[in-house]
Every structure is written in C-alpha cells, then in structure tokens.
C-alpha positions in Angstrom: 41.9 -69.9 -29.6 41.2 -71.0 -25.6 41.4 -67.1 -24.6 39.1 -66.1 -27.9 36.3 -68.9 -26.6 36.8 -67.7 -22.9 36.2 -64.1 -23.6 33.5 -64.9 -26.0 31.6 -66.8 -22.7 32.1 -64.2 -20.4 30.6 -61.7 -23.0 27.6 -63.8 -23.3 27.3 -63.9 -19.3 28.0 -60.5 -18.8 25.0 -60.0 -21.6 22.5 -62.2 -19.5 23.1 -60.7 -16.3 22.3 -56.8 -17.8 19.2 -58.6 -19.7 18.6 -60.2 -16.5 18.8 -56.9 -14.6 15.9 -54.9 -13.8 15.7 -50.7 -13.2 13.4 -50.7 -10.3 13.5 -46.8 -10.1 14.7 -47.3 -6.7 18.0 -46.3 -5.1 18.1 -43.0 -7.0 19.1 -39.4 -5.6 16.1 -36.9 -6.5 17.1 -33.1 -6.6 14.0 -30.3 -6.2 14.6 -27.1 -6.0 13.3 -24.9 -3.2 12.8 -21.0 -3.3 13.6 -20.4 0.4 16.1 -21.6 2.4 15.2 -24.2 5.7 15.2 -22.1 8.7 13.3 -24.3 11.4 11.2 -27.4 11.0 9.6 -27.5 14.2 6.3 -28.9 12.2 3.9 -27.5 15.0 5.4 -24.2 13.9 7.0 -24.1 10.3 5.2 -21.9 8.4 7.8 -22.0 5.0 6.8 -24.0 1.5 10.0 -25.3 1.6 10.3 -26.5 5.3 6.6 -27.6 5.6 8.1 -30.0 2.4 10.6 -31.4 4.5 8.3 -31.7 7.4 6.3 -33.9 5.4 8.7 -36.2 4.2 10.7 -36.5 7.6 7.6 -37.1 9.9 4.4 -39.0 9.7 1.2 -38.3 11.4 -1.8 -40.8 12.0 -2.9 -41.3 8.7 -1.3 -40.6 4.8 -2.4 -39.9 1.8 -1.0 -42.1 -1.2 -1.0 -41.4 -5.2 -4.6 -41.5 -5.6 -5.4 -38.9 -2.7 -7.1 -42.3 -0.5 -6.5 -41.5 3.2 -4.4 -44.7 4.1 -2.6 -45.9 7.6 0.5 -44.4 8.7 1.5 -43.9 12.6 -1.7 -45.4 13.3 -2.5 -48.8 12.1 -6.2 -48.5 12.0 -9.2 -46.2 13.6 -12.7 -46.1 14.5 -15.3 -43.5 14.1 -18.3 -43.2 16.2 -22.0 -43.4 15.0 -22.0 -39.5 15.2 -18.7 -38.9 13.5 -17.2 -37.0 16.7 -15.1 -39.3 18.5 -11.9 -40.8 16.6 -10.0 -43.7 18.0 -6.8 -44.7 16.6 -4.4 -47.5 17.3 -0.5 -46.5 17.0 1.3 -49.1 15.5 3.4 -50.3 18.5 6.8 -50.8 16.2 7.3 -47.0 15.2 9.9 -45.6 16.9 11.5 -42.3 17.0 15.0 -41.9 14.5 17.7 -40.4 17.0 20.6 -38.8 15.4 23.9 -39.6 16.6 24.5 -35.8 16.5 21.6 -35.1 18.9 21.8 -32.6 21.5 20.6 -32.2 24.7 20.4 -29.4 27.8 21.6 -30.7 30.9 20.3 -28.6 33.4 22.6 -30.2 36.2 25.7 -28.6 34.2 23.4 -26.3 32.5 25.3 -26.9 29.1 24.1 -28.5 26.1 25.6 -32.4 25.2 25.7 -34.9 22.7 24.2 -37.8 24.4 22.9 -41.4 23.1 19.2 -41.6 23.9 17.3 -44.9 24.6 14.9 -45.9 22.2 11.7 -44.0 21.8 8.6 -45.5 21.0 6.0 -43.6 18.8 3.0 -43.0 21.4 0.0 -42.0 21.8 1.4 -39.0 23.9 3.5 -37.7 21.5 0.2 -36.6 19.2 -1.4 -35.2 22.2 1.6 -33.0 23.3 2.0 -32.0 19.5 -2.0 -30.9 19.1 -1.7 -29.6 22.5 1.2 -27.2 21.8 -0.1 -26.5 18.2 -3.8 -24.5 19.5 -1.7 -23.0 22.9 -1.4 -19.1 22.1 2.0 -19.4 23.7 3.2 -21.4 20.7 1.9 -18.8 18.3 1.5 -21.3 15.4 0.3 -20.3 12.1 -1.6 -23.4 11.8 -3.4 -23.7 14.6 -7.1 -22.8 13.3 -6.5 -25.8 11.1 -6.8 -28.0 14.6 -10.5 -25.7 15.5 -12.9 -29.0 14.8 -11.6 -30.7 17.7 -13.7 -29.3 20.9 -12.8 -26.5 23.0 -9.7 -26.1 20.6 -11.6 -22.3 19.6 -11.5 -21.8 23.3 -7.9 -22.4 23.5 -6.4 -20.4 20.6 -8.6 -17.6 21.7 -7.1 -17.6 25.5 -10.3 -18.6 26.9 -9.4 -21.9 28.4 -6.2 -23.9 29.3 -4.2 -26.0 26.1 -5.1 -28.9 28.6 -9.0 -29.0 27.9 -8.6 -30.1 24.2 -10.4 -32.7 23.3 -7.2 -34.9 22.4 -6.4 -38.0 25.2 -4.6 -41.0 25.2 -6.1 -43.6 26.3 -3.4 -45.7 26.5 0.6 -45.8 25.1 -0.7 -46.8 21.9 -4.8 -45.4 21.9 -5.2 -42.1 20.9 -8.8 -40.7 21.5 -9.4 -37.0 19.7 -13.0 -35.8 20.2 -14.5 -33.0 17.7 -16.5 -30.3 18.4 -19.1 -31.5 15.3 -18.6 -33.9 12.6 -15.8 -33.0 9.8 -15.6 -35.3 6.4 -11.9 -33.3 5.7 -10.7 -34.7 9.2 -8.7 -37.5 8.5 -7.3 -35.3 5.4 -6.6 -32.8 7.6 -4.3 -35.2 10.0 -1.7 -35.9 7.1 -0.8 -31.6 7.7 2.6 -30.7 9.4 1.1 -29.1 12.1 -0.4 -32.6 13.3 3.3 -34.5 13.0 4.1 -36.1 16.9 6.7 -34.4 18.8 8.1 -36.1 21.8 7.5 -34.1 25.1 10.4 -35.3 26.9 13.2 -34.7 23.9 10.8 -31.0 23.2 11.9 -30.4 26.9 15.4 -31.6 26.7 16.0 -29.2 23.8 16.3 -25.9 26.5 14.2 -23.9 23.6 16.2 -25.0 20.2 14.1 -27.9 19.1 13.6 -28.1 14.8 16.5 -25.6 14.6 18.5 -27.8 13.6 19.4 -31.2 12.6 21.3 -31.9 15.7 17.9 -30.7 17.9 15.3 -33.2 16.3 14.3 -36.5 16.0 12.4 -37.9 13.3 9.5 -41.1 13.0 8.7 -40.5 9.1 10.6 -42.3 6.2 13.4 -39.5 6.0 15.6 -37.8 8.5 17.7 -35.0 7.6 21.3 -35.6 7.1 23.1 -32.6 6.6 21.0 -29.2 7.4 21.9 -26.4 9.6 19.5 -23.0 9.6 22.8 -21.1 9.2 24.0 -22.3 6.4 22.5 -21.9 2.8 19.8 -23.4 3.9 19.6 -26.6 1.3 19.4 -29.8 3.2 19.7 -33.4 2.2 17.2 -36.1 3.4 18.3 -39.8 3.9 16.3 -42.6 4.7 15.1 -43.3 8.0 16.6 -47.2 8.6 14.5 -46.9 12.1 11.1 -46.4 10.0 8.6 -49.5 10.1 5.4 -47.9 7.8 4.2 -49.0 4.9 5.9 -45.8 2.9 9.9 -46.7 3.1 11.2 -43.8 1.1 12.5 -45.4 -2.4 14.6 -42.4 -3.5 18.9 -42.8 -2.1 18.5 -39.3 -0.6 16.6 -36.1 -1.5 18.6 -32.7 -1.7 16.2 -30.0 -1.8 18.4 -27.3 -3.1 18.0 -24.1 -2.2 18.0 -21.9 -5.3 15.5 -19.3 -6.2 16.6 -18.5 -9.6 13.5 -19.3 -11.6 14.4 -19.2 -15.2 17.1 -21.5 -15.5 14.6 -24.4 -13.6 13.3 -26.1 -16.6 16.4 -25.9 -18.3 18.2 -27.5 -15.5 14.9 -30.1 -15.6 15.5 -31.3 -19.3 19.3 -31.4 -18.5 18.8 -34.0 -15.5 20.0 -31.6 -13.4 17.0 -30.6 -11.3 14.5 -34.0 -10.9 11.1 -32.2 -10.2 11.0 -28.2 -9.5 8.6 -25.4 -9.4 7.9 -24.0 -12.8 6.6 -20.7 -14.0 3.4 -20.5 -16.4 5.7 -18.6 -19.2 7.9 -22.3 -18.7 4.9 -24.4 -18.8 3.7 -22.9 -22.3 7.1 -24.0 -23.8 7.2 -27.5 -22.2 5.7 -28.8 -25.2 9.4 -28.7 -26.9 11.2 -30.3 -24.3 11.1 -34.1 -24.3 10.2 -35.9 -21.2 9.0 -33.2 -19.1 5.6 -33.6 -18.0 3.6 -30.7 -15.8 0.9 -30.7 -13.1 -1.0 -27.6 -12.2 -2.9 -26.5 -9.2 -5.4 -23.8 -8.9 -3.9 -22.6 -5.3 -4.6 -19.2 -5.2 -6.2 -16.2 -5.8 -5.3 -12.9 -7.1 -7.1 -9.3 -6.2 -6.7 -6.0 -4.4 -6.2 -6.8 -0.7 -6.7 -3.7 1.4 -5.0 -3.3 4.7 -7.5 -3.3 7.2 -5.2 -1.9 10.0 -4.3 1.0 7.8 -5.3 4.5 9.2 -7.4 4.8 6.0 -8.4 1.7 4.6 -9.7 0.3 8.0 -12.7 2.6 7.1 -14.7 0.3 5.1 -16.6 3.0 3.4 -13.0 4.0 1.2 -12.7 0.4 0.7 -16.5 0.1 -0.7 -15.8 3.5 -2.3 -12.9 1.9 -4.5 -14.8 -1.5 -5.0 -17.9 0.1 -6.4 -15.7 2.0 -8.7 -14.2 -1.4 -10.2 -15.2 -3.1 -13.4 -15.1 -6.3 -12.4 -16.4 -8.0 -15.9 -14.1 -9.8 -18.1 -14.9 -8.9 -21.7 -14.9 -12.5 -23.6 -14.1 -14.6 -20.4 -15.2 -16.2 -16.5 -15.1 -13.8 -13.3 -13.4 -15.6 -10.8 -15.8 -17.6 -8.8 -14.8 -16.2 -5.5 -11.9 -15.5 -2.4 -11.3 -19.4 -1.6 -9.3 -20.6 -4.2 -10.8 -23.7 -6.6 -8.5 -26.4 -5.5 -9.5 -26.2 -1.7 -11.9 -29.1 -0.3 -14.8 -29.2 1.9 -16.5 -32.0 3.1 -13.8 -34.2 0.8 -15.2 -32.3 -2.5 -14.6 -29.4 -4.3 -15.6 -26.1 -2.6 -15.9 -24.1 -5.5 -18.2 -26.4 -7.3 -20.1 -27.4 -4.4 -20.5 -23.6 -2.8 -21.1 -22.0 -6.5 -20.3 -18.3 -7.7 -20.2 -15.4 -5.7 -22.4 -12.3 -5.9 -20.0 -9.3 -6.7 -21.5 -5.6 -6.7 -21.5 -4.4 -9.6 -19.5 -1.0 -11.2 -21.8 1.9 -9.6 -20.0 4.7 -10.1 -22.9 7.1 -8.1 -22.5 4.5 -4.8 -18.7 5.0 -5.6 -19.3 8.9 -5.4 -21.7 8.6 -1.8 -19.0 6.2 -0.4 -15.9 8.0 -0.9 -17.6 11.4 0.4 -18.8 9.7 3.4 -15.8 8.3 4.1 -13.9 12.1 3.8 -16.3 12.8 5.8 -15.5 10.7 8.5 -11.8 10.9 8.3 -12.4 14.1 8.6 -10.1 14.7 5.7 -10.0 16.7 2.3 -7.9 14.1 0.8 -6.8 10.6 1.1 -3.2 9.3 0.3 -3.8 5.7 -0.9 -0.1 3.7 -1.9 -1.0 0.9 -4.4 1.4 -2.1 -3.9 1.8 -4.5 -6.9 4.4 -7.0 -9.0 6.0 -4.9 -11.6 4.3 -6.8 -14.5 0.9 -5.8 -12.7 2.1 -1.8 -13.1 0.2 -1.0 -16.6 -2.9 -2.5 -15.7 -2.5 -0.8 -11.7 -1.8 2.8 -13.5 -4.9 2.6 -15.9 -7.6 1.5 -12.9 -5.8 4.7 -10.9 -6.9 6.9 -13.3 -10.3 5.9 -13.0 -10.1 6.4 -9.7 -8.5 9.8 -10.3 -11.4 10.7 -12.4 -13.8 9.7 -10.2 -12.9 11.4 -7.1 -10.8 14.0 -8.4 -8.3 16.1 -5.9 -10.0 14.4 -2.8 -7.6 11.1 -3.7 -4.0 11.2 -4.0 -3.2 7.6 -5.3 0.3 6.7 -6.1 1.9 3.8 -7.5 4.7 1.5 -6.2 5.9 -1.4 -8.7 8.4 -3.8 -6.6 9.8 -7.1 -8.1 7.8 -10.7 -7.0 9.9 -11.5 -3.9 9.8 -7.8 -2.5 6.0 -8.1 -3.1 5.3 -11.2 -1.3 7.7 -10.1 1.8 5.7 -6.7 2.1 2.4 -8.2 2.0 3.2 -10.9 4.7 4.5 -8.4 7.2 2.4 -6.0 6.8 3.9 -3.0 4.9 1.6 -2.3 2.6 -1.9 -0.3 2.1 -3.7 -1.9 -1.4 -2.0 -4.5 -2.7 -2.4 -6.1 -6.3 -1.2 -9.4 -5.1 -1.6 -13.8 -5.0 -3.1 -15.4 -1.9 -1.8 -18.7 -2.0 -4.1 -22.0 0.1 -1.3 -23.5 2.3 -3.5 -26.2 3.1 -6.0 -27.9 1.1 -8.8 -26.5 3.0 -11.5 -23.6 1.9 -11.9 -23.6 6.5 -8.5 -23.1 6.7 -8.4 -20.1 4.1 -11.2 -18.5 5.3 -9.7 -18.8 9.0 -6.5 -17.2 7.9 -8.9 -13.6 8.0 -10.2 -13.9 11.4 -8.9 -11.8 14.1 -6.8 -14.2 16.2 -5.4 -15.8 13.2 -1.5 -15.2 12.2 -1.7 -15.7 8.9 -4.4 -12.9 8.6 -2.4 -11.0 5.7 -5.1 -8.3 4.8 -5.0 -7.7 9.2 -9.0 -7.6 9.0 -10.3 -7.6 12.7 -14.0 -8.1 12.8 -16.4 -9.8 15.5 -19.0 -10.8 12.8 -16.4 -12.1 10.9 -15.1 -14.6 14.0 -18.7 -15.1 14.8 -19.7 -16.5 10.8 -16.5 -19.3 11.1 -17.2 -20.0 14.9 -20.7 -21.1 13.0 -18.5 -22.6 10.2 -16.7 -25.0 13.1 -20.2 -25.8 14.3 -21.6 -26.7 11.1 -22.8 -30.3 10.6 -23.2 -31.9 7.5 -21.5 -31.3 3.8 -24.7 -28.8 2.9 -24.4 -26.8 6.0 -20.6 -26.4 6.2 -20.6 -25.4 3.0 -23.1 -23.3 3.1 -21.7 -21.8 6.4 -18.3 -21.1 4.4 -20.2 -19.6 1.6 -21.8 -16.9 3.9 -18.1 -16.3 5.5 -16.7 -15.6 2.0 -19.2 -12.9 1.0 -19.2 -11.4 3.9 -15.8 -10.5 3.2 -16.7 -9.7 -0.1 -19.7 -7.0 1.3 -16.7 -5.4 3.4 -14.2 -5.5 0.8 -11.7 -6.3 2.4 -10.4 -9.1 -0.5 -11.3 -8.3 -4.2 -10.6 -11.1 -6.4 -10.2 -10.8 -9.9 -8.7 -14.0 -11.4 -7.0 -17.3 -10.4 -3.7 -17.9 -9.7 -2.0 -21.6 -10.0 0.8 -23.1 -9.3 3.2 -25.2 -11.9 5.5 -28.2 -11.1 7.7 -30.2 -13.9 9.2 -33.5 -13.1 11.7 -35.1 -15.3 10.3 -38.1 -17.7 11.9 -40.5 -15.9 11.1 -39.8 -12.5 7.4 -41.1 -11.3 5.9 -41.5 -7.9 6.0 -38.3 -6.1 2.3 -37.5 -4.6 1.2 -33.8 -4.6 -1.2 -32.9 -1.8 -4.6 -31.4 -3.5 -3.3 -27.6 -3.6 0.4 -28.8 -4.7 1.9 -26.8 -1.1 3.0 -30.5 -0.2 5.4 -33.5 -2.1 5.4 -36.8 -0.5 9.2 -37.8 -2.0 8.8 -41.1 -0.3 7.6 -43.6 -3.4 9.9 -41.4 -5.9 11.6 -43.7 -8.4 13.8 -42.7 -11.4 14.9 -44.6 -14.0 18.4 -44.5 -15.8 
C-alpha cells in the first residue's frame, strides 16, 4: 500500500514540474539548407549567398537590423549625425571583444611557419572598422562590394585608382570613436552598415594570417553572436555555427547551433521542411503553390530580381549597340492581360529607406517598331562590316519554347543577314556562364545582393566586379558618380531613375518580368529576420518549439 502512495506522489510531482516547465524556443539546433558550399568568408570579400549568410550571423557591424527592419545598436552602442547628415559618429561598446578560436593559426615570420598560438584578448575597436572599409574600396582587394561603401567621400576616388585607400573618409578618433564622413547625405546609410562587407576585421590578426585569413575556421576570429565550429573550404563545404560565449550585444544567438547544410537538391526541400528535417530552406515557386497542403509551413517571398535578355556588351558583336537596339525594337514587350515589369532595379530594393520602384515609377520602354528594327540591324552590318551576324542565345531549358518562337521573329525580320542559334543549359549551368562571362544574349535572373536600387545599378558601371552584362560606358559612370552626389530622397531617386533608362536607351538589360525568391520555415520555428531582398538571415533570435 506505502509503495502504491509513494509512486502515486512522485507521479503527481513529476506532473507539476512538466506543467511547470516552459518551451522557451530556445536551446534548439536549426538546420537551413544552402545551395553552395562555404568557400571563404573573408566578409570584405565573400561574394557567395551562402557565405555572405554566415558572415552575417558570425560578425556584427555598427548597427543591426531586428524583426521589424528598425536599424538598432550593435558594435556600436549609440551615434550621432550632424545637422547636414554627412558626418557619423559612433561609440563602440567598449566590452565587445573578438572570439579567438583555440584552433587559430598564425605565420611566424621568425620561423616563417604557420602555429597554433593563444592570442591575448582583442578588444573590438574603432580600428578594426576603419581597416575593414579601408581594405573593402582598395582595388588591390578586388571586392565585389565595394561600390556599396561609394557614399563615404573620396571612396569613388579610391576604387577607381585615383587616390590612396588611406584618404577615405573613415577615422578613429579614438579606441572606441569611430568618425566616417560621406561624400553627401544618404537615408539608406545606416541600413547599408548592417552588409558583410562593413563587418570589422582586425589588422593585426589580417596580417598575422600570411594571406589565408576567412579560409578557414582556423584563420578567423569572430565578434558577432556565432562562430563557426566545424568548417573547412575543402570539405563539403556545410558548416556548423555555435554560439559565440565571448559575445556581449544585445542579439545572443538563441538557437544551440546552426548547420547550414550544403545540399542543392531543390525538390526534396519542402518535403524535408514538413518532415522536421530541414528548419527553414529556400523553396521553389512550383513548392510554394503546394504549401497550402502541408501543415505548419509558412512562406515569405521577396521580389529580388529581375528577369530579361542581358546582352554581352564585350562581345565582338553585341558591344555594337546598334544590333542590340536592332533586337530590342524588334521585341513585343506588351503583356496581353497583365503589368510590364516596371523596370531593371528590382521592386524590393530601397532608396532613401522606401521603395524605389514606387517612389521612382515605371519606365519608358520603346515600343515594337519593326522599320527602326530594319534601319538598326542594317546599320549595324554595316559597320561590322559583315553580311551576317552569328548571335548564340543563352537561356534555362524551361525558357527554350518561348527563346525559339522570339528567334523566329527575328529570323523573319532580318532574314539570312542573322544566324541566331539556340542553347538551352539546366539553371546552375546558366547562372555559372552568365557570371563568368561565357555567354552573348542571355534569357536569364539578375538577382539584388543587397537591398539597394545604388548598389544594383552600380553593379553595371565599368570598374564594378559584379558587372555581369560587362557594359563599359563613360556616361554610364558619369550618371551614378551624379547618383553618389545626389542630395535628398527626390534627387537620388530621380538620379537613379535617369541611370536605369539610360541602360534601357542602350539596351544593354531588357527586362521582361520579375523574378522572386521563396523561403519556407517550419511552423514551429519563429524569429529568424530576412534582410529586405531575403539575400540575408539573421539566425540569431531563432527559436523552435517541440
């Protein structure tokens, strides 16, 4: 009777203290999916989706965005803007410290060897953001980002080679002041500070590195709320983040780890969602139109990108703009029944902290003038000096239909002075060829990789590296050099405006419908923050319940 009583009161206790017990969300490993494996996280120089993801989770610049999109202290504790909105001042927090793996290695040059050494601790300073911008706008560093930094003075000068990385207007004014001066004044600044490319990186530990710094996990340090635990760029290329114990902010990561999984095999993603195998992943659009019947999977989309011919503009043909204006005037761009695209800069980029699209308005596209066609195409034989011109269109093989029909419009049109071929190529192929290069006319995505409609429009100056469609053009550089100038939301956006249809005039990009970009997190899993174009994830305030 004594044991029945007894095991009647611990079954009672055990029943209060689970009643008692509260899921936080907290403590949880998150699993997300990445379609490219990690190859280097240098963050002045990462250029990948999937490492620019782990960039932002490991390190943490002067400011951060939380759930709502509200600019919010990070690295800095607070800032100051001056009457003109030119001159920023921020105070570092003075208990942020750099995250040292035990694991960390160093080159001695004495032995001239790399060792595993302990390092003192390292203070987050003011120095560390002005050798990061510094490096970021040098040409010698060759960073795909660094038109983003072209607000802050002379920083044009510098990426263009015509002054030394030292003249930008970044200083610290102390160990813990940081001082960045702007060319004119830019309401997307502060948004633009929570980007990889303005992380910190340590100038003495960069040095120490003898040339291997981010790639690897045994040649960084980290000050954000993760640090990478178990990466190396040889392996598969998945890495698992771990919480950063040495981190002092304001956003200590929630989630137990975070193993971004390097797997590219879309289809099986929102199976493996509903299954509780994947926590949050990428998803296609065919995937999104059948979440509906799959319980607890909610979606967030983000109009990212564009889609449209993009003619290579170092091609020995298409760099003659008149065969480029030859095959847009011979385009029906009108959608029977639906809305032309509103333009090149895709509708979730900012300017000014609002909507470009909305603010800017619709573009003027020329319309189908099959005569103007005609003049352009024989003027531009002419030139050429040629009887014929051998045009390759590039394109996804569920583009190939609709590529095959507008070729024979153009066949019709200009008869046995165009030979125009077809080459169908599966997504990944497509995207590879377009980024290096290899390619005349593509039917392609251009996706934002920041949130800003400057940055996009950047990406097609000369100088730039992510200039895709290889468009070289002094008016061009000379309509965004006025775009950096610009003061005030009406006059930057109206700058911008003129940028984007001057590459409409020279056809170099012609747009023909959005493109957008699908994510699917699991029904229990809240908290992770999407930067406005959904390129970004902040895992740190991820919970997930049981």
């Amino acid at each position: 009777m004594m044991k029945k009583i007894l095991c009647v009161v611990i079954t009672v206790i055990l029943l209060i203290l689970c009643g008692c017990t509260k899921d936080t969300g907290e403590g949880k490993e998150i699993v997300f999916p990445i379609d490219e494996p990690l190859a280097y996280l240098d963050p002045q120089i990462v250029s990948s989706s999937s490492g620019r993801i782990a960039v932002k989770n490991c390190f943490e610049g002067l400011v951060r965005t939380d759930e709502n999109g509200t600019v919010q202290p990070a690295a800095a504790s607070d800032w100051s803007v001056s009457e003109k909105g030119t001159v920023y001042t921020f105070n570092l927090r003075k208990d942020a410290v750099w995250y040292i793996p035990k694991a960390v290695k160093l080159y001695d040059k004495q032995v001239g060897e790399e060792t595993v050494k302990d390092l003192p601790v390292l203070s987050v300073t003011a120095d560390d953001f002005v050798f990061a911008f510094t490096r970021a706008v040098s040409p010698d560093t060759e960073s795909a980002y660094a038109q983003s930094l072209s607000k802050i003075k002379n920083a044009q000068a510098i990426i263009l080679g015509k002054m030394k990385p030292e003249k930008l207007g970044v200083k610290a004014v102390d160990e813990y002041t940081l001082e960045i001066t702007l060319a004119s004044a830019d309401d997307d600044f502060l948004y633009l500070l929570t980007s990889p490319v303005c992380m910190p990186c340590n100038r003495g530990f960069f040095e120490k590195t003898g040339g291997r710094y981010g790639i690897g996990s045994e040649y960084m340090i980290y000050n954000g709320p993760f640090y990478i635990s178990s990466w190396s760029s040889w392996s598969d290329g998945s890495a698992v983040l771990k919480p950063n114990e040495s981190y002092n902010g304001s956003f200590k990561a929630k989630p137990s780890s975070v193993y971004l999984s390097q797997n590219s095999e879309q289809d099986t993603r929102l199976e493996k969602l509903e299954n509780g195998i994947y926590d949050a992943a990428p998803l296609t659009s065919d995937q999104t139109a059948s979440v509906g019947t799959v319980a607890g999977v909610r979606v967030y989309s983000f109009k990212n990108g564009i889609k449209g011919f993009l003619f290579n503009c170092a091609d020995e043909n298409l760099k003659n703009s008149t065969v480029r204006k030859a095959l847009l005037y011979s385009l029906d761009l009108s959608v029977p029944g639906g809305e032309q695209v509103g333009g090149i800069v895709p509708d979730a980029c900012i300017a000014s902290g609002s909507g470009y699209r909305e603010a800017a308005g619709k573009l003027d596209f020329p319309q189908i003038n099959k005569k103007a066609a005609s003049k352009y195409w024989q003027k531009a034989l002419e030139k050429l000096k040629k009887s014929s011109i051998s045009i390759t269109v590039l394109c996804g093989t569920d583009d190939e239909t609709a590529v095959r029909r507008i070729m024979q419009d153009w066949q019709a049109l200009f008869g046995v002075s165009a030979d125009i071929k077809c080459e169908a190529v599966e997504p990944h192929e497509l995207s590879e060829r377009i980024q290096s290069g290899d390619y005349q006319l593509a039917l392609a995505q251009l996706t934002a990789q920041t949130e800003y409609a400057s940055d996009f429009l950047m990406s097609f100056t000369s100088s730039s590296a992510n200039n895709t469609v290889r468009f070289s053009n002094a008016e061009y550089d000379a309509l965004m050099l006025r775009c950096v100038k610009a003061k005030g939301t009406v006059k930057t956006v109206s700058a911008l405006k003129e940028a984007e249809q001057y590459l409409i005039s020279q056809a170099v990009i012609i747009p023909v419908d959005n493109s957008e970009v699908y994510y699917g997190t699991a029904g229990n899993v809240s908290g992770a923050v999407f930067s406005f174009t959904g390129e970004l994830i902040d895992f740190s305030q991820t919970i997930k319940y049981d």
